[in-house]
C-alpha positions, 0 to 999 in steps of 0.5 A: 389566357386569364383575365387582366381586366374586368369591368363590371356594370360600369356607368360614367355620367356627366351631369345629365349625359349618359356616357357609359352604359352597363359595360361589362367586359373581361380582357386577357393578358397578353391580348391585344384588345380594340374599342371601336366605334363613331366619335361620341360613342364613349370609347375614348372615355371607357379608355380613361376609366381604365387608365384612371382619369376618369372615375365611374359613377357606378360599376368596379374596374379590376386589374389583376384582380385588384379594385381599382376604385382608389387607385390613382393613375400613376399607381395602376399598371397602365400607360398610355400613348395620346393622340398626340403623342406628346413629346416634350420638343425641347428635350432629345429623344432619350431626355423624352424616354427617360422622362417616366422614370425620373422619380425611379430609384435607378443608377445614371447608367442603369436608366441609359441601359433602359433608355437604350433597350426601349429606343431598340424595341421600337426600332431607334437605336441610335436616335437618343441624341437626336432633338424630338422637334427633328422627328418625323410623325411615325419617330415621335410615334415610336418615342411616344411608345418607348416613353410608355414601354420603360415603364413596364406597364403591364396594360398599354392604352392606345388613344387613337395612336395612328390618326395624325400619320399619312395613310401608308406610314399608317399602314406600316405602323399598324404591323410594327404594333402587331410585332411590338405587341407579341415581342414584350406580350403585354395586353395593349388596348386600341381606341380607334373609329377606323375599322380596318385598322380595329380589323387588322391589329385585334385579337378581339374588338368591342363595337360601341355605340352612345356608350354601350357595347354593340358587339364583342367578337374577333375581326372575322366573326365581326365582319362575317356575322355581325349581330345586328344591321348597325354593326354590320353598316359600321364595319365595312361596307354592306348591301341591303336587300328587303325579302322574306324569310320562312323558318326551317328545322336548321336554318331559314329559306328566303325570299330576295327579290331580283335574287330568288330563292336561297337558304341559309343555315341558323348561323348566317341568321344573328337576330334569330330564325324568323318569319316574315319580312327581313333584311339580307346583307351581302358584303361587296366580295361576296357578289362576282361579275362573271366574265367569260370563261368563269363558272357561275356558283349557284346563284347568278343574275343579269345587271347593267353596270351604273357606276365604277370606282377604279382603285388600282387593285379592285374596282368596285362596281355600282350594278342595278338589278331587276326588282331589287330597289337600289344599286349593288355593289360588287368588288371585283379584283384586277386580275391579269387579263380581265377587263375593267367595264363600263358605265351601261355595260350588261353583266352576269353577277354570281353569288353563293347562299353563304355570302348572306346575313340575315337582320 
């Protein structure tokens, strides 16, 4: 892939705020790209400088190698599909399509043959006359994509697209987005504060915190090895335990207290080897309840169960250790034949040296 987008030490200010920080990022054509992060950490506003509705107070944003400095938005290669979709309610579904190329030099029949292939790419066909107030969240979605997608931009910005949506047409809308994207390969450009939504669509993700890029990674490497505690709280969930490290010739050897001795290699340590007092995570899927008749890895430890969240494919348990300070939490899948415990129930937990990250 090559560079579509490049930000150079881009700074935005309002007034006395510091809303952008140094970023530097290059994003590649045909790449589906995510800003992630809480509200308030810039992410909607480092979209904005990209589609131009912002300007920068310091810094280059590059498109096709081209500065972008004096070029309005109507005349950069983006678009971009709002929160709130905006559709005009008064207009039918082909009236809002076609609206992005009223001041195109096109035929009558030319823009309807356009209108009609965009309304296909993102599952309409035949909804042109429909009245848009009579469309659903996930159609006024779609429209709002296709009004976008006429124009052949070759950068679709993505403000948070899917928040207004129930949870299950969320999710069916996050896979047609992965299949919209590679069918047309455009680079699209994602503003979200879900994780699993950044997880599942993303080639890459930044992660942004008050304006700044925490992290830049793939979901795996995100998720797995997370460079820092803030990146690794955000994204998903994660357990905490206080012990102490010893470096080694390639890695380092711990200390966990109510887990004993492990030893990890350099890459489960982001923040570098070290000596000393430290910070080891563990994600919840990483720890196991062992139940009669499996095989424990490596490590395993006795617990009693202080809580237990039941959701139907997993149940996530709260288990309090020996020496260790505050519950755990484990995820466990409802497997056929396994039981679901109880609050008080005694249990064995497993886990391996590779499910730990050290901070």
């Amino acid at each position: 892939m090559s560079a579509l987008i490049t930000l150079t030490g881009v700074e935005k200010y309002y007034g006395d705020y510091h809303a952008l920080r140094d970023i530097n990022l290059t994003i590649d054509e045909g790449e589906f790209f995510s800003l992630l992060g809480p509200s308030g950490c810039g992410k909607t506003t480092l979209l904005r400088t990209i589609a131009g509705f912002e300007g920068v107070s310091g810094g280059t944003v590059m498109i096709s190698g081209k500065d972008m400095a004096d070029v309005p938005p109507n005349l950069r290669p983006t678009n971009m599909v709002f929160q709130s979709y905006a559709i005009f309610p008064h207009l039918s579904v082909a009236e809002n399509v076609a609206f992005g190329l009223r001041k195109r030099q096109m035929s009558k029949a030319d823009k309807a043959e356009a209108v009609k292939e965009a309304l296909a790419m993102v599952g309409l066909d035949g909804y042109g006359a429909r009245a848009a107030h009579a469309l659903s969240g996930g159609q006024r979605q779609r429209v709002a994509l296709a009004r976008a997608l006429i124009l052949k931009p070759k950068v679709l910005l993505l403000d948070e697209p899917l928040s207004a949506l129930d949870k299950k047409m969320r999710e069916h809308m996050q896979v047609e987005l992965i299949r919209l994207q590679r069918a047309v390969g455009i680079t699209f450009i994602l503003v979200t504060h879900d994780q699993e939504e950044a997880l599942v669509m993303s080639d890459r993700i930044a992660v942004m915190f008050e304006g700044e890029i925490g992290q830049l990674a793939d979901p795996e490497t995100l998720y797995r090895r997370p460079n820092s505690r803030r990146v690794a709280e955000f994204i998903g969930k994660m357990n905490f335990i206080n012990g102490t490290a010893s470096a080694t010739d390639d890695g380092a050897k711990l200390l966990v207290p109510g887990l004993g001795k492990c030893t990890v290699p350099a890459e489960q340590c982001p923040q570098g080897v070290r000596t000393g007092d430290v910070a080891i995570g563990i994600r919840p899927e990483t720890l196991a309840i062992l139940f009669e008749g499996d095989t424990a890895p490596r490590h395993a430890a006795d617990a009693v169960v202080d809580e237990v969240v039941y959701y139907g494919d997993m149940t996530y348990y709260d288990v309090r250790v020996d020496d260790v300070a505050a519950p755990l939490t484990i995820a466990m899948k409802n497997l056929i034949g396994r039981p679901v415990l109880e609050v008080g129930d005694k249990a064995r937990i497993a886990w391996d040296d590779r499910a730990l990250v050290v901070f």
